[in-house]
LOSE-272933 format. One record per residue (C-alpha): residue number from 1; residue in three letters; chain; x, y, z. Coordinates in steps of 0.05 Angstrom, whole numbers. Example, Ala and Ser with C-alpha at 12.3 -4.5 7.8 and 13.67 -1.06 7.14 Angstrom:
! residues 2
k,r,c,px,py,pz
1,Ala,A,246,-90,156
2,Ser,A,273,-21,143
***
This chain:
! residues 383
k,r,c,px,py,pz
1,Unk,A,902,-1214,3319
2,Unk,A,897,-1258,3373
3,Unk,A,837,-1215,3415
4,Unk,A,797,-1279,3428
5,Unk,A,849,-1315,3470
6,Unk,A,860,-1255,3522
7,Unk,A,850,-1303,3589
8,Unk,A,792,-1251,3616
9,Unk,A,780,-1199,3559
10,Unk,A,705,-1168,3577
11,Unk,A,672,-1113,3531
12,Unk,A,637,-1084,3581
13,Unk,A,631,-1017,3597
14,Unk,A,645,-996,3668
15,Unk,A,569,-991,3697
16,Unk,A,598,-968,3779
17,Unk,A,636,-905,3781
18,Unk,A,674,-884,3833
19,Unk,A,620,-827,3854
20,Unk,A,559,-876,3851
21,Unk,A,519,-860,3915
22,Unk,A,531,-919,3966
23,Unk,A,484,-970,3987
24,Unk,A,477,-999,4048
25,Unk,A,498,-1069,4057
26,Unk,A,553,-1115,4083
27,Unk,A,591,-1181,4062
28,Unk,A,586,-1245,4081
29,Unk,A,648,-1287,4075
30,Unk,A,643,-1357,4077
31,Unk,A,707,-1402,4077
32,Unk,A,704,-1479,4064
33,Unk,A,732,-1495,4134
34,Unk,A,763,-1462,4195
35,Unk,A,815,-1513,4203
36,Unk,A,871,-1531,4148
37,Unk,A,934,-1576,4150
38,Unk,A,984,-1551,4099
39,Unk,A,973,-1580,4027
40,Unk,A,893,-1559,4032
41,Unk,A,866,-1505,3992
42,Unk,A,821,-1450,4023
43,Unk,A,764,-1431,3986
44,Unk,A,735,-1366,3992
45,Unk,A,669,-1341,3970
46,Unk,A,642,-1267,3993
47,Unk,A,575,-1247,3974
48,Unk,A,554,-1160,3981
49,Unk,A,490,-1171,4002
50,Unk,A,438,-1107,4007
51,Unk,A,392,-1079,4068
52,Unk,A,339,-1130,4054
53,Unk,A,396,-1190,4059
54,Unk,A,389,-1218,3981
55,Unk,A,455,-1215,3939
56,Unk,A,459,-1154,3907
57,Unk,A,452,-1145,3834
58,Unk,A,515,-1089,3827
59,Unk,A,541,-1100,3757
60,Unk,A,617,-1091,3773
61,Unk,A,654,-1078,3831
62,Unk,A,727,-1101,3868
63,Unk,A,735,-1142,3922
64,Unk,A,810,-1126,3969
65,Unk,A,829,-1178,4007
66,Unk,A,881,-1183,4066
67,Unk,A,908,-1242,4091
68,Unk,A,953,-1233,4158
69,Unk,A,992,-1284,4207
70,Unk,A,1003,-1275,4282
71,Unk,A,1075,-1241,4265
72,Unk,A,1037,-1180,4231
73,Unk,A,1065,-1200,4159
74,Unk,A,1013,-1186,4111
75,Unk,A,988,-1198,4035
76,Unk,A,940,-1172,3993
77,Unk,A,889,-1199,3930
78,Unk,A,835,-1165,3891
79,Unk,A,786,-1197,3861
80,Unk,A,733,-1173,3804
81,Unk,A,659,-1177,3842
82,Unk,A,613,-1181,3790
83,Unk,A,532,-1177,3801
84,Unk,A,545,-1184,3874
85,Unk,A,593,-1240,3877
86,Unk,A,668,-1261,3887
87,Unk,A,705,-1325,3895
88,Unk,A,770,-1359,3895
89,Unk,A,813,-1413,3914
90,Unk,A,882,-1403,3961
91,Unk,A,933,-1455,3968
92,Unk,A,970,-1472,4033
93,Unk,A,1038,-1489,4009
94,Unk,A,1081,-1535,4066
95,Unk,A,1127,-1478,4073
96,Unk,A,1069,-1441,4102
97,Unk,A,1076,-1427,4183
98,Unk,A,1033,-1452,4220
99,Unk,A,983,-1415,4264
100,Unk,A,923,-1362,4258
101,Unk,A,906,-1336,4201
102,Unk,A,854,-1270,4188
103,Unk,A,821,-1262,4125
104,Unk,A,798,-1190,4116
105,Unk,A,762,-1157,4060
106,Unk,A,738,-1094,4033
107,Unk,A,696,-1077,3971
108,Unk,A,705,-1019,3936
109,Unk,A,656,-986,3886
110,Unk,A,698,-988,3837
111,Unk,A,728,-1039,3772
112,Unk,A,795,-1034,3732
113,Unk,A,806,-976,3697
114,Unk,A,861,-928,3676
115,Unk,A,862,-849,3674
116,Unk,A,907,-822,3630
117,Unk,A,936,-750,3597
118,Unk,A,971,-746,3547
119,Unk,A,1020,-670,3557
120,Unk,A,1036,-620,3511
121,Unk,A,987,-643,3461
122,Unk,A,925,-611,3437
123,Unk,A,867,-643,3396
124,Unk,A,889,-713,3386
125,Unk,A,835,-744,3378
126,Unk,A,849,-807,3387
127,Unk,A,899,-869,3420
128,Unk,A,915,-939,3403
129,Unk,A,926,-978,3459
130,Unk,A,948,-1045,3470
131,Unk,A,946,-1098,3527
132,Unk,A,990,-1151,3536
133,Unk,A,982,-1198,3586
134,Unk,A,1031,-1248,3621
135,Unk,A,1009,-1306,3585
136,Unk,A,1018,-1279,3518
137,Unk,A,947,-1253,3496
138,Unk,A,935,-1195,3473
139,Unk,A,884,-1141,3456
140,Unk,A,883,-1077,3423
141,Unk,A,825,-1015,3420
142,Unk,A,825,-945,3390
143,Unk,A,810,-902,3454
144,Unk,A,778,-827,3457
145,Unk,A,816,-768,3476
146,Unk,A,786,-710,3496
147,Unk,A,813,-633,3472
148,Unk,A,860,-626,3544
149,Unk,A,887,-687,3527
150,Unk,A,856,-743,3580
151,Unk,A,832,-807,3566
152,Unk,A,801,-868,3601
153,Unk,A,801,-941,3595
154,Unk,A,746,-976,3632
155,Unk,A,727,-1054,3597
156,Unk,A,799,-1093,3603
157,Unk,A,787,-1155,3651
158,Unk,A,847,-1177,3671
159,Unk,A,896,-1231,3710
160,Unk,A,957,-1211,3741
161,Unk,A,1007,-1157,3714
162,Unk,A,1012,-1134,3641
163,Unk,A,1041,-1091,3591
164,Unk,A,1000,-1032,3565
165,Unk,A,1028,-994,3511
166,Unk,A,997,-928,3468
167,Unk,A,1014,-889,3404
168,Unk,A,982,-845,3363
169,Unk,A,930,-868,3318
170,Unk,A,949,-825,3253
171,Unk,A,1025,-819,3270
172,Unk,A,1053,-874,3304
173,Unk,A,1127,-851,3297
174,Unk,A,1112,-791,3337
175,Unk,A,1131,-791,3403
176,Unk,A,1076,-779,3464
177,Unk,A,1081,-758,3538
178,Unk,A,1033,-786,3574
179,Unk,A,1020,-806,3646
180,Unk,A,970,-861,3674
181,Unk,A,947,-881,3733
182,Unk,A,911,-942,3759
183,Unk,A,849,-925,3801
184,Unk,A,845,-989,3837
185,Unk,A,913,-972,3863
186,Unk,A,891,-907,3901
187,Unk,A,871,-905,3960
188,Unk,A,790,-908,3970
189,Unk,A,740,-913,4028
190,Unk,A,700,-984,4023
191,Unk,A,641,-995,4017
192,Unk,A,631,-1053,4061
193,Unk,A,675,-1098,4106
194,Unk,A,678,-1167,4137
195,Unk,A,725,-1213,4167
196,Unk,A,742,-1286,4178
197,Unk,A,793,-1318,4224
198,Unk,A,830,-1393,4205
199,Unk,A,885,-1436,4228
200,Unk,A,936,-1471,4196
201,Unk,A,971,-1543,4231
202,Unk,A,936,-1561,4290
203,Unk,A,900,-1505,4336
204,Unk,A,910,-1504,4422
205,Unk,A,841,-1514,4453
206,Unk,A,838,-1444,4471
207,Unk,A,840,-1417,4403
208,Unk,A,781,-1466,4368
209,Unk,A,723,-1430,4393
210,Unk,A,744,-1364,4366
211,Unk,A,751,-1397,4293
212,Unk,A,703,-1384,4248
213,Unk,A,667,-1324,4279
214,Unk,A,666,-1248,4248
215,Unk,A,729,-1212,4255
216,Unk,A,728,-1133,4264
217,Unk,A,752,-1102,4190
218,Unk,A,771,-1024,4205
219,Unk,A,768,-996,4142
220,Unk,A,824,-952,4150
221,Unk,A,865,-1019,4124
222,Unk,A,836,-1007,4059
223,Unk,A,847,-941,4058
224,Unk,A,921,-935,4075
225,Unk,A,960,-955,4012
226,Unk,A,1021,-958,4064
227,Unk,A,1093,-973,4030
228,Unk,A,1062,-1005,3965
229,Unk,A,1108,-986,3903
230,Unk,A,1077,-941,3852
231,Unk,A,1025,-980,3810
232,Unk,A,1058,-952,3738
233,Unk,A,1124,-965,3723
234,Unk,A,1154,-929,3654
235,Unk,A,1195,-967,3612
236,Unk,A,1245,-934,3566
237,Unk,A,1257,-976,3496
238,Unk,A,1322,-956,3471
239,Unk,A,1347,-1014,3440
240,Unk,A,1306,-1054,3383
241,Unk,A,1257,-1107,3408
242,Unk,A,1298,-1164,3369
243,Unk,A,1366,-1138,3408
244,Unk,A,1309,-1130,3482
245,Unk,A,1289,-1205,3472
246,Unk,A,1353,-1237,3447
247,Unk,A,1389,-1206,3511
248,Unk,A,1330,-1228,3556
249,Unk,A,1315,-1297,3534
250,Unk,A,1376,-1325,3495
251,Unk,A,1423,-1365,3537
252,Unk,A,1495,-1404,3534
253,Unk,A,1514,-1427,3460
254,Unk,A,1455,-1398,3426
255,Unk,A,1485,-1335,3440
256,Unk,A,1535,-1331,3389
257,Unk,A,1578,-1278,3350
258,Unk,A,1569,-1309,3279
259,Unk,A,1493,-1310,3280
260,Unk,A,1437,-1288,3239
261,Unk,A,1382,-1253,3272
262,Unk,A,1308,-1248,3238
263,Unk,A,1254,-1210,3277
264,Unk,A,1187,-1237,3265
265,Unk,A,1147,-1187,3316
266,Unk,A,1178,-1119,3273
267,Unk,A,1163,-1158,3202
268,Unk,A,1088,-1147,3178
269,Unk,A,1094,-1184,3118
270,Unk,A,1113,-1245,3165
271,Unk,A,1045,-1264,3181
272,Unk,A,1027,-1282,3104
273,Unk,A,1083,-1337,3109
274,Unk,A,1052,-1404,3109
275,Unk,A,1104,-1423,3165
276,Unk,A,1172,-1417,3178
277,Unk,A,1211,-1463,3136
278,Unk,A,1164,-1417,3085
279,Unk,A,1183,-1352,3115
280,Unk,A,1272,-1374,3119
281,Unk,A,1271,-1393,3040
282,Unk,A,1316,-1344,3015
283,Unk,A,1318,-1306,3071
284,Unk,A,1389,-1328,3096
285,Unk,A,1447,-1332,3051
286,Unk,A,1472,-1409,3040
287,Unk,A,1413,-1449,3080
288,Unk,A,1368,-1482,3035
289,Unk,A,1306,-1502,3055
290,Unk,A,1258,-1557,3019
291,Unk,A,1182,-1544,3022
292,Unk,A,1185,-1613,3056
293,Unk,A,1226,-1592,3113
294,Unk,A,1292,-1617,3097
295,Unk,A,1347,-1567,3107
296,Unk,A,1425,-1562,3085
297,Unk,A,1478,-1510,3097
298,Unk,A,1542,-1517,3062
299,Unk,A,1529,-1582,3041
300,Unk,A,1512,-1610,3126
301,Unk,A,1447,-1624,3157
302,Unk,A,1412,-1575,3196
303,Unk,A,1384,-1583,3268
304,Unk,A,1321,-1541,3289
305,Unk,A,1310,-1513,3359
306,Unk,A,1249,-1494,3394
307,Unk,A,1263,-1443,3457
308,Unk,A,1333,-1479,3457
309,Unk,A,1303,-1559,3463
310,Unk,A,1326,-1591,3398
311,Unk,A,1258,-1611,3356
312,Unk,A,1240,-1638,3285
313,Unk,A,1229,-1601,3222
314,Unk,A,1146,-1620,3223
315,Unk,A,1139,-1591,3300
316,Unk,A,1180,-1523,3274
317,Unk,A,1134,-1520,3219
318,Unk,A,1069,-1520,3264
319,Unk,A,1082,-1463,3293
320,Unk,A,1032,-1398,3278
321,Unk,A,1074,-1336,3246
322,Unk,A,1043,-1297,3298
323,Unk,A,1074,-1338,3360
324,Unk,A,1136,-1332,3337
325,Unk,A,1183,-1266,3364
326,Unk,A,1252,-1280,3330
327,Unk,A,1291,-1336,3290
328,Unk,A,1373,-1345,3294
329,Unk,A,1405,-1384,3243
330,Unk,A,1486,-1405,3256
331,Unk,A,1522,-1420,3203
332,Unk,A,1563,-1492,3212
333,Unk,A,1598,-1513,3247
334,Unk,A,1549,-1491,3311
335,Unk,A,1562,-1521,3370
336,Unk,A,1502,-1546,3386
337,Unk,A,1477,-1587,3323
338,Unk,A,1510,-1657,3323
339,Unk,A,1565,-1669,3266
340,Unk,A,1583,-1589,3266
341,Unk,A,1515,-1573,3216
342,Unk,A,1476,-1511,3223
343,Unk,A,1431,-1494,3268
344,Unk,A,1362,-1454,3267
345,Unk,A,1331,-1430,3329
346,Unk,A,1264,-1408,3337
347,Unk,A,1242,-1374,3397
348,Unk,A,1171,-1353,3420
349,Unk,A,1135,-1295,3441
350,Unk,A,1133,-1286,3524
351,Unk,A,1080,-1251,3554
352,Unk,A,1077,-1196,3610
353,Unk,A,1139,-1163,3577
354,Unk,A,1149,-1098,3534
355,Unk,A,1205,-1127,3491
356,Unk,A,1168,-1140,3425
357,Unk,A,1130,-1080,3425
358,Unk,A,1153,-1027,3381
359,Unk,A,1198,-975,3410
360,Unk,A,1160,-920,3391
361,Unk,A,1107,-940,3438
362,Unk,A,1105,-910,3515
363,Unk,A,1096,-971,3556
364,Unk,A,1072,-977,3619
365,Unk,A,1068,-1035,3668
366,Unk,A,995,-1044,3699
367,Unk,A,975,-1093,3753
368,Unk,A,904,-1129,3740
369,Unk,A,868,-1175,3789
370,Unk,A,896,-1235,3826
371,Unk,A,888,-1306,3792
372,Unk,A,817,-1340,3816
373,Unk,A,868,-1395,3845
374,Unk,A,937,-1384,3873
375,Unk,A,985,-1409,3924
376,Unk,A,991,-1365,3988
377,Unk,A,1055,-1332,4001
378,Unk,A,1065,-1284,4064
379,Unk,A,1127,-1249,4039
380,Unk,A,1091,-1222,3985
381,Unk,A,1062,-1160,3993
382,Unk,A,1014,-1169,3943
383,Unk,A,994,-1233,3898
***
């Protein structure tokens, strides 16, 4: 299992609940500058600070932020606050307008989690859930279901948008109904509120003084969720995840009628192959394949593709079992190998997608926090 590489897993149990009596306090948001030229970065750092002015020592908490122009378009980050702290870094891409820029942001009481039920069942027990994340880690846990059928997830830290998938613990053929639902996603009164103004090019003397001082933050921005699309998305699995990926990922010649198609992600007893080349001996009727590396079909070579880039024997044989989501092996003459040999294509597992989950799994897409650094972009209603 790859549960050590997911980019921000925490174990932590969620220690602010969304009825926690509120403090009293405010934000301070501090930006590096007031005045950028496009190419800079804007760095952003908001402390929640309590009625005595010292940082405040809340365990876990999320920070919105709203960025909007002078035309009224507007975007939106989160950010994970932890022990009374948030910061990040925002690029200013050329293709950014110029002008004023407001920085608004909102903290709500409240971290990632996900409320779920599952309907029509009784006395469960028990889930298996599992998180995949755009880059291609993943975790798993065994979560608690109560007798009506509701469950909660509370310690995933995450980046971005990912895949989150359940199925029964004791039967995992059996098929679930079950809805989820984000709560960093509804709407919520804030906590606390603060604002910054900026510019971007050049500012007119008239607007310089105004830079830099506190901007009004009504909460009610928070609070409206406006014309966001819904924060779960179900995805049905008809097809096999082999047929999913090889229709999503597989492009010109590799897609082929006279193909053989091997998927690693539905094969458990993959994983105990020492590699590849290990895993193909046998496997495929006519290629032979030499401990070495060296490979003949019908008597011709064979060339070895990586994600469709043409590689050696040694770099296909490097790769972990576990990275790998399916193999294709054409019979010669293929197209693509020089002299009209075979050809064996190995293609690896993507990230952020349901299509090598298995079907019997409800999957859900969930959106985590926004990356610590990313490039600003106003026609996105949320980054």
């Amino acid at each position: 299992m790859r549960h050590t590489r997911l980019l921000l897993f925490i174990a932590l149990a969620l220690a602010v609940s969304a009825d926690a009596q509120q403090a009293t306090g405010r934000l301070d948001v501090k930006l590096n500058k007031n005045i950028f030229q496009p190419g800079d970065s804007l760095f952003v750092r908001v402390d929640y600070k309590d009625s005595s002015r010292s940082i405040s020592n809340q365990p876990l908490a999320t920070l919105e932020l709203v960025i909007e122009n002078e035309n009224g378009q507007r975007t939106r980050l989160r950010w994970p606050m932890i022990e009374g702290q948030a910061s990040g870094a925002i690029f200013l891409p050329d293709s950014l307008p110029r002008g004023k820029y407001t920085l608004l942001a909102g903290l709500q009481q409240r971290f990632f989690e996900v409320i779920g039920q599952i309907k029509d069942a009784k006395n469960i027990g028990s889930l298996q859930a599992m998180l995949l994340t755009k880059t291609g880690d993943w975790a798993e846990q065994e979560v608690s279901v109560a007798p009506n059928g509701t469950f909660a997830i509370r310690n995933w830290l995450f980046e971005d948008n990912a895949v989150l998938a359940f199925h029964e613990t004791k039967d995992n053929k059996r098929s679930l109904n079950i809805s989820i639902s984000s709560q960093l996603d509804s709407s919520y009164q804030p906590l606390a509120v603060a604002g910054r103004s900026f510019y971007v090019g050049n500012p007119p003397a008239t607007v310089r003084p105004t830079l830099g001082k506190p901007v009004d933050s009504p909460e009610t921005l928070f609070s409206d969720r406006g014309t966001l699309l819904p924060a779960v998305i179900v995805k049905s699995v008809a097809k096999t995840p082999a047929q999913q990926f090889n229709e999503q990922y597989v492009s010109g010649l590799f897609r082929s009628a006279d193909e053989r198609v091997l998927s690693i992600m539905d094969d458990p007893t993959a994983i105990g192959s020492i590699n590849i080349l290990n895993y193909l001996q046998g496997r495929v009727a006519g290629l032979q394949i030499s401990p070495t590396g060296s490979a003949m079909w019908r008597g011709g070579p064979v060339a070895f593709f990586m994600d469709e880039m043409r590689v050696s024997a040694q770099q296909i044989a490097s790769i972990p079992m576990t990275d790998i989501a399916i193999v294709k092996a054409y019979p010669p003459p293929f197209f693509g190998a020089p002299g009209g040999g075979g050809g064996v294509a190995i293609y690896t597992r993507r990230g952020g997608e349901g299509s090598f989950l298995p079907s019997n799994r409800q999957v859900f897409k969930i959106r985590g926090y926004t990356p610590s650094a990313i490039a600003l972009d106003m026609s996105k209603l949320r980054m």
